[in-house]
C-alpha positions as MATLAB code, in Angstrom:
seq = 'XXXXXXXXXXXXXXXXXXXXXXXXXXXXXXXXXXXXXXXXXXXXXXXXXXXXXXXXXXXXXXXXXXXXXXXXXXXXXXXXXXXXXXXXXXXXXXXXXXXXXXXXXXXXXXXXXXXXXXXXXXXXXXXXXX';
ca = [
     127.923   88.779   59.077;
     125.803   87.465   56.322;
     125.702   83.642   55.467;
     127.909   84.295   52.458;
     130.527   85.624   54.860;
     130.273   82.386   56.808;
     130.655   80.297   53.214;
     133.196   82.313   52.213;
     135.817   82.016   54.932;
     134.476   78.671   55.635;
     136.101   77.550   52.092;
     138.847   79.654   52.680;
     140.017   78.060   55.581;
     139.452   75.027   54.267;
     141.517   75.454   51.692;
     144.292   76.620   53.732;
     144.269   73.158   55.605;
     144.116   71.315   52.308;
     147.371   72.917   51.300;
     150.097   71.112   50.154;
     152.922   71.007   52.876;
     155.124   71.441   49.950;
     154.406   75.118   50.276;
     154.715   75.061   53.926;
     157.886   76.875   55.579;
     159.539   73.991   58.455;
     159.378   75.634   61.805;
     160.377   74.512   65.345;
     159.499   71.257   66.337;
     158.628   69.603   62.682;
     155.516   72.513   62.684;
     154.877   74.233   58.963;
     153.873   77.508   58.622;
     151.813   78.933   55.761;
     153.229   82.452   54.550;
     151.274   85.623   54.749;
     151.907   85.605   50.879;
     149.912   82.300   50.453;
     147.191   83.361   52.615;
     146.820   86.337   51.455;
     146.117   84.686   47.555;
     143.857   82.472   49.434;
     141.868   85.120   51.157;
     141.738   87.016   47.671;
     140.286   83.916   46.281;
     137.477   83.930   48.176;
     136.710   87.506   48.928;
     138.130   89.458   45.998;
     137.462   92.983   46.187;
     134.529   92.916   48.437;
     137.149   93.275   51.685;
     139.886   95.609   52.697;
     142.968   94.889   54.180;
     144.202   98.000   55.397;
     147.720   98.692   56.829;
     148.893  102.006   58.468;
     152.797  102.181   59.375;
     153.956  104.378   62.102;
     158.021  104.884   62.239;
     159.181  106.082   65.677;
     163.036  106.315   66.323;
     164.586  102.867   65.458;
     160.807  101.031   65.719;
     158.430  100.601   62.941;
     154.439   99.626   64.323;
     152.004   98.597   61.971;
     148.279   97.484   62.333;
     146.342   96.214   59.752;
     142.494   96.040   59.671;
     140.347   93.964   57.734;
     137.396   95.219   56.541;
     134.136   94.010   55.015;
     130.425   95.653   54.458;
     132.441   98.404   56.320;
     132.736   96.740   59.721;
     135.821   95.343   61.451;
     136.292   92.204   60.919;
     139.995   91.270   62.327;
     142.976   93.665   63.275;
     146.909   92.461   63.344;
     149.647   94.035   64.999;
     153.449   94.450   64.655;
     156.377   96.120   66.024;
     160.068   95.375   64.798;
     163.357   97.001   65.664;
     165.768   98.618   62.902;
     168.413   97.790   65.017;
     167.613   94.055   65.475;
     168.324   91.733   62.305;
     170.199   91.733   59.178;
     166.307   91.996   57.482;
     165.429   94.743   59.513;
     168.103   96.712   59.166;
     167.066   97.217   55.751;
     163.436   96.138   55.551;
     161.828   96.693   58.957;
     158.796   98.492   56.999;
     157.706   95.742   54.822;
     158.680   92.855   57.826;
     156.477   94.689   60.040;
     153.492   95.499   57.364;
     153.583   91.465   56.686;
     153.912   90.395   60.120;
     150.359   92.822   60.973;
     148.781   91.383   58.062;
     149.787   88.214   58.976;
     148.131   88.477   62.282;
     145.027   90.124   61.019;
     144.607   86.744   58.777;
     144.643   84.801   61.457;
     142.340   86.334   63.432;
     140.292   85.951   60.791;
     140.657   82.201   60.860;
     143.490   81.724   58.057;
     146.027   80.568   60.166;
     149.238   79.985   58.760;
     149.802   77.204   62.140;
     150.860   79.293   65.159;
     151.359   83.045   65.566;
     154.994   83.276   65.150;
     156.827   86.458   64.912;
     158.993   87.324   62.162;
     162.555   87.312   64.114;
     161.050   83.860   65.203;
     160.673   82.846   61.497;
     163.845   83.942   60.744;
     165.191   82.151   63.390;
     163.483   79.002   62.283;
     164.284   79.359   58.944;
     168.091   79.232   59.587;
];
C-alpha cells in the first residue's frame, strides 16, 4: 500500500482512540465499544470514495452469513465475517439480515485497524447492552 494508505488509516485510527467515551456503548467488565456506525463515518472520513466496502448476504434455512470485503486500488485489504440465527433473539427474528451485514462489516473494520475495543459478537452486544 502506498504511503497515503499508511497516513490515512494512521489518522483514522487515531481518531477512533481520541473518541469521546460518551459515544462509547458500556460492555462487560467497564470495556466501551465503538459501533460499526461510528467507525464506519470515521473510515469514510478518511478514505471517502477511494475504498469499497463490499457485503454479500447468503440466507440458508434459518441462518443468514455475510462477508464483507474491503477494498482499495482494487486489492483486498480486510474481510469480516458473520453468521446469525433467525431463530435466536428477539432482533433476529426480525432483523437477522442487517445484524449480520453490520456484524461482517464490523469485523472487516477491525481488521483493518478501526477497532471498536474487542471483537464482540452481536448476541454478545445485546447481551451487554441489557
Amino acid at each position: 500500500m502506498t504511503k497515503n494508505f499508511n497516513t490515512k488509516l494512521e489518522n483514522a485510527t487515531n481518531e477512533l482512540m481520541e473518541l469521546d467515551d460518551k459515544l462509547k456503548v458500556p460492555t462487560k467488565g467497564n470495556k466501551r465499544y465503538v459501533m460499526v456506525a461510528d467507525r464506519v463515518r470515521i473510515f469514510r472520513k478518511h478514505f471517502g470514495t477511494d475504498a469499497i466496502i463490499e457485503t454479500q448476504v447468503i440466507h440458508d434455512g434459518n441462518f443468514v452469513r455475510s462477508e464483507s470485503k474491503i477494498i482499495i486500488d482494487g486489492r483486498v485489504i480486510a474481510n469480516g465475517n458473520a453468521e446469525e440465527n433467525r431463530n435466536f433473539g428477539m432482533i433476529n427474528k426480525t432483523s437477522a439480515t442487517e445484524a449480520c451485514e453490520t456484524s461482517s462489516i464490523g469485523r472487516a473494520l477491525a481488521n483493518l485497524g478501526l477497532q471498536g475495543g474487542e471483537y464482540p459478537s452481536g448476541d454478545e452486544m445485546i447481551t451487554a447492552i441489557n
